[in-house]
C-alpha angles and dihedrals in degrees: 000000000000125000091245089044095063098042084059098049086045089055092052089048096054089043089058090040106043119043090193094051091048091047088055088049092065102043091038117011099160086054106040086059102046080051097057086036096243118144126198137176121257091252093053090043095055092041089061094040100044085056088037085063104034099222099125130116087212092036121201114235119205083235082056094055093039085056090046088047092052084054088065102053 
């Protein structure tokens, strides 16, 4: 597994385990996850923002994002 690949599935795993950290994610995605020093490519920022909101057209579930994480391992 890539590098980028873990800190997202480290992301989706925060956000199904901590109901704070989920509810930051929405308000301030960009700055809940320098804070907890994740860093993530444009493309997998505005995947989980675009299902954290909710506003797209082909939203993103957290169950989408947990079978995407088990994928990974």
């Amino acid at each position: 597994m890539e590098e980028d690949e873990v800190a997202l599935a480290q992301v989706a795993y925060q956000i199904s385990r901590d109901t704070d950290f989920a509810a930051r994610m929405r308000i301030d995605p960009e700055g809940t996850l320098a804070e907890k020093g994740f860093v993530l490519s444009g493309e997998e920022l505005a995947f989980l923002s675009r299902g954290l909101r909710g506003d797209s057209d082909q939203q993103v579930s957290l169950d989408d994002l947990i079978a995407k994480m088990r994928g990974w391992m």
